[in-house]
Every structure is written in C-alpha cells, then in structure tokens.
Phi, psi and omega in degrees: 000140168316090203275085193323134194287145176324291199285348174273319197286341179294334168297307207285352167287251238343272210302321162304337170279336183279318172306326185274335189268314184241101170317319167324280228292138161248134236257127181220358180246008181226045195275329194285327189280312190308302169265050166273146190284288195295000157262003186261337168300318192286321192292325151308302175313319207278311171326303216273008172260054172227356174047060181260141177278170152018158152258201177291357170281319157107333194299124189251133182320326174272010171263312188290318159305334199258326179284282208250350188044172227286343177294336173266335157341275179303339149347261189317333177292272204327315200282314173303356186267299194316299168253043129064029155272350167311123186236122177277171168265165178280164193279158199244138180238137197225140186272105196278162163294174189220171194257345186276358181102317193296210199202134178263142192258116144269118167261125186271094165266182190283187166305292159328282190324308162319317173295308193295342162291317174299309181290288212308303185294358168255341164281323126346316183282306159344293185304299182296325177302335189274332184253339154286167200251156214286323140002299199282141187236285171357103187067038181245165163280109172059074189205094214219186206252010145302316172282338174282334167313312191310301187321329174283299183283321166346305150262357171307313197295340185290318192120022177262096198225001199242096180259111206256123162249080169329111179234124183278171198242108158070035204299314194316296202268018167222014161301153174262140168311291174305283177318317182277349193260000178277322180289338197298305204286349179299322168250351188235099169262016169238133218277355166283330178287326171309304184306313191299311163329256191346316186283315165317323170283340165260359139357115156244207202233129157249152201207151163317009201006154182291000170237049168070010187235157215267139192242079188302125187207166178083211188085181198347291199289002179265133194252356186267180162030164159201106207318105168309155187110314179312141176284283188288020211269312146350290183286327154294319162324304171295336224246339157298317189265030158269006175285302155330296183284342172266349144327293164279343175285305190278332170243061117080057190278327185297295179312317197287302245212341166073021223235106168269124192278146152227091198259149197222060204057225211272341181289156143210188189204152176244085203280115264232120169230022183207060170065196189217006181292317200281316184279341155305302182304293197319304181317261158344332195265319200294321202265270174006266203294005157272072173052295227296181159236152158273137179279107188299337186267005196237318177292133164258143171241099204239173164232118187308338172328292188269347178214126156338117137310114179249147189218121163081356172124338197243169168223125192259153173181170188241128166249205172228197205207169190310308212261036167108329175294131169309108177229176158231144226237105195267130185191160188306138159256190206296337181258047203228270188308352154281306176320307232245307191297312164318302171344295194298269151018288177292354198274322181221060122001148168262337184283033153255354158343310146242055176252112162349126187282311193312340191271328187313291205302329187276004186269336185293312184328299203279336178268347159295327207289338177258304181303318162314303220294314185280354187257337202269106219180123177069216196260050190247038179293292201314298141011265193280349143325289169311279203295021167254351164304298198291356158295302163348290191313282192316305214291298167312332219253311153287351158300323185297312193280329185292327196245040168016074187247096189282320168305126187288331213270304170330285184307291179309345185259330193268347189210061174309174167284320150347276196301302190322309163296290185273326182269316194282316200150313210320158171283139188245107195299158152296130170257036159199118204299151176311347181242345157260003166278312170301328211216126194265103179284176204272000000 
C-alpha cells in the first residue's frame, strides 16, 4: 500500500479541518497544488498501482517508462495544466460481464488523464470528506463495505426489519451535470477546478460497434453522466447522492419515519421500523428532484423475517439461534459462492496439466485469499466450509489427472488434505467467520 507523502497529507488535514470548521466556507486556491511536481509524482504512483490498462491512445505505464520515463512525462503534464492548455482525450469504453448475464459499460481514459484526475481528487476529496455524512460507506477513506454491513445489523438487531432494497436505475449515466457541478461550487470556487471537471465529464466516449468500427458519443453536447472506470468519477458519484443523505440527515426523516439509511455508492437499503409506504414515497420523492429513478423491477420491499436480502455481495436476513434470541444472519451469497467455486473450477482444468503445479496452486491462492479477505465476516463459517471442500477437490481432482491417477478412492488416499496443504501449498479458508471470533452469537 501506498503511503501519502508527509507534505501532501499535512495539506490535505489543513483543507479537512478548514472544511469540518466552517461548512460554509469555499475553497478557492487550489488549482495551482494540481500541478505540483510531488503531487503529480503521487498521483502517477497511486494510478500506476491500480494496474488499469491503457486508453484511446494506446499509451501504457511500460511505454511511458520505457521512452520519455516518467519525470518528463509528468513534466510535460505539468506544464499543459499549468498553462491551462491541457485537453483529455476521449474515454475508451469496454463492456465487462454482470453476474446476471448483461454488461456493465466501463470507461477507461488515458494515463495522463488519470493522473491529472488522481492529483486533482487528492485535493478535493479532503474538502468533500469533511461533509459526508456517516451513512454513505462507498469510495471513502478507512470506510469499508464491512462497516456498512456492521451499520445494517444494528439495525436490524434494533428492530428495522421491514427492508427497502433500493435499486437506481442506470445511476453512472444519468447525474445530470449542471446539478452535479452546481454541488461541486457549493465548496469549490476556483474556476480551474471546475473547468477541469467539466471537461471530464463532457468528455467523450468511444466504443467498438458490432461491426469492429469506433462509435463515438457524449462530447460537449451530453449533459448526463459519468464513466465508470474514471479516477474521479467515484467521487463525483458520492458526491450527488450525498444531497440524498443530507436530506435524510437534516430534516430527521430516519426519526420521522423510523426508517435508516445505508448507501455504499449507488447501493443503499432502507431499514425500516414503522412500515415502509412512507419512507418509499421520501425516497422517490427526494431522487425525482435529483433527476435519478429507481428501478421498479430490482427494487424490493421484504421483511427480513421472511426472506433474504442482498447488499454488497453478502446475504442478509433475520434468524434466531438455539436459544431462540434474534440475530441477524449475515453470509457470503449465492452468486458470491458461485462466483468463486467457477473459479476454483476454471483454475484447475485438466487441459492445465501442464502448467507448473506450484503456479496452478499461487492462481488458487490468490483467488481464495481476496475472496477470503472480503467474506470472511459475520456467519459465513458453514460457507466459507463448502467452498473449502471445493477447493480441496478440484485440486485433488487435478492432482489425479496430472499423475493420472484414474480411481477417485486412489486420488484420496494418495493426495489427502494433509498433502494439499503441507506439500502442496494450499491456502487454508478460515472455517470460523472473523465475527464468531470476536463475538459468541446467540
């Protein structure tokens, strides 16, 4: 992990302290701090750890290292920022898979553009971070989708048990511009920092078409969105719907309606303890007047009694415990647990045989070990069991094909868990979640 350099992070308290003390106060000085040489060194660094590939340019971190390297890069950045001649190029757009079968559109600008997006967003973010509100968990600093899960059982455990699962309809591509760059001015009076904004977002976007030819869209005239994939794009994201949380923060709709907000970026849930008509109509009502919608077919209203909820990846619902006391019982879901077990599964293939068994076992690794890192959490012991079986198998199961060991009875006795472990390697899930360690549930 990346360490903020001393003199970037004491600016970046200055400006959160300035921010947290007067609400008021707008920021007017800090166009000049983007094309600073050591923030334009961090902001290459924090960009070039993110491993993003390439833009419409084609240019790669190992192009730009290897030709002009990297202090004249940032030169060459700095001086177009400076004299305010800078221009992005357009964003290159790639479609990703969705676990539901569609596709999510990302967009990829180049490297410069990242950088000067990345300095501009160490400055900036300071000011806004001072103003959200504790609710919002998404894209935040030492803020994690574990603590918006803690925020969820709480209330659950409180009695909010009637849960509106909030789905936005198309949220990246549809904030309206003028309205988000109107929240932007609220804290931000210097017109560079704007300007620069502005040209990101009005950027434009290129894409394949289905017959191989670059399809072009957005630029000047698009007044909507903003492409996921962007280093700042996250943060202008939050930074609309914190008019949504401040909303419900400031005229006390969680007391009035008894209803607790929880948003993660564009996810949220509403948790719910004096019904759920009323806080449904608010909700609707508040996102009308931001432009956005809710998606009628992905939004829900359950009762956590009776049926499970999904937020982040986990699946929530309220059960009881032997002895009868009420908790609520939180675990990896099912397309989690699909996800990871395909994995395992394409990882140790029989046509991978000969690929070095020690690289098969560090690919197993890395995908329990990140998967491990985010799940292991709440009740997910029983869980995160099953998938340590199926890991075992498959392995044993390319062990059996590598030493062409055809008998299943054979393969088990000859390759135990023992060996999978101490000879092979393997990474060993935890079978007791990180939240029954702490805490002896009910």
């Amino acid at each position: 992990m990346l360490v903020t350099p001393v003199l970037i992070r004491t600016l970046q308290r200055k400006l959160y302290a300035k921010a947290k003390q007067e609400p008021g106060y707008r920021f007017y000085a800090l166009y000049d701090k983007v094309y600073r040489a050591d923030i334009l060194q961090h902001a290459y660094r924090l960009v070039r750890s993110n491993k993003g590939k390439p833009g419409i340019d084609g240019v790669s971190f190992e192009a730009i290292e290897a030709s002009e390297g990297i202090e004249q890069f940032l030169a060459k950045l700095a001086e177009e920022v400076k004299n305010r001649t800078y221009r992005p190029l357009p964003v290159r757009r790639v479609m990703i898979p969705k676990p539901d079968g569609s596709q999510r559109p990302l967009g990829i600008p180049t490297i410069r553009d990242r950088v000067v997006q990345m300095a501009v967003k160490l400055m900036i973010e300071p000011i806004f971070e001072a103003d959200f509100c504790d609710c919002s968990y998404g894209f935040r600093p030492k803020r994690s989708a574990h603590d918006a899960m803690g925020d969820i059982s709480y209330a659950l455990h409180k009695g909010h048990t009637e849960v509106i699962d909030a789905d936005l309809s198309k949220y990246f591509d549809t904030i309206p511009h003028a309205k988000l760059l109107a929240v932007v001015a609220e804290r931000i009076a210097d017109g560079g920092i704007l300007h620069l904004i502005k040209q990101w977002l009005k950027a434009p976007v290129v894409e394949k078409g289905k017959d191989g030819k670059d399809r072009t869209s957005g630029g000047k005239g698009n007044r909507r969105g903003t492409p996921q994939g962007g280093v700042i794009s996250p943060l202008l994201a939050n930074l609309y719907l914190h008019l949504l949380d401040r909303i419900w923060e400031r005229h006390n709709l969680e007391g009035r309606y008894g209803a607790k907000l929880v948003r993660y970026a564009d996810d949220m849930v509403l948790l719910c303890a004096k019904g759920t008509a009323k806080p449904l109509s608010m909700l609707r009502y508040i996102l009308d007047r931001l432009d956005l919608t809710l998606n009628k077919t992905k939004t829900k209203v359950i009762d956590a009694w009776d049926e499970s909820f999904g937020f982040l990846g986990f699946e929530v619902r309220m059960n009881r415990g032997r002895s009868g006391k009420a908790y609520p019982h939180i675990q990896p879901g099912k397309r989690a647990v699909k996800r990871i077990n395909a994995k395992l599964t394409e990882l140790t293939r029989r046509n991978l045989t000969p690929i070095p068994l020690p690289t098969i076992v560090r690919r197993m690794n890395q995908s329990l070990r990140g998967w491990a890192c985010y799940f292991d959490y709440a009740n997910s012991s029983k869980i995160f069991g099953d998938v340590k079986r199926h890991a075992e198998e498959r392995l044993r199961t390319h062990l059996r094909k590598r030493h062409k060991v055809k008998a299943r009875r054979i393969g088990q006795g000859r390759f135990p868990n023992r060996v999978l472990y101490e000879r092979c390697g393997l990474y060993k899930l935890p079978t007791t979640a990180a939240w029954k360690r702490a805490h002896a549930l009910a």
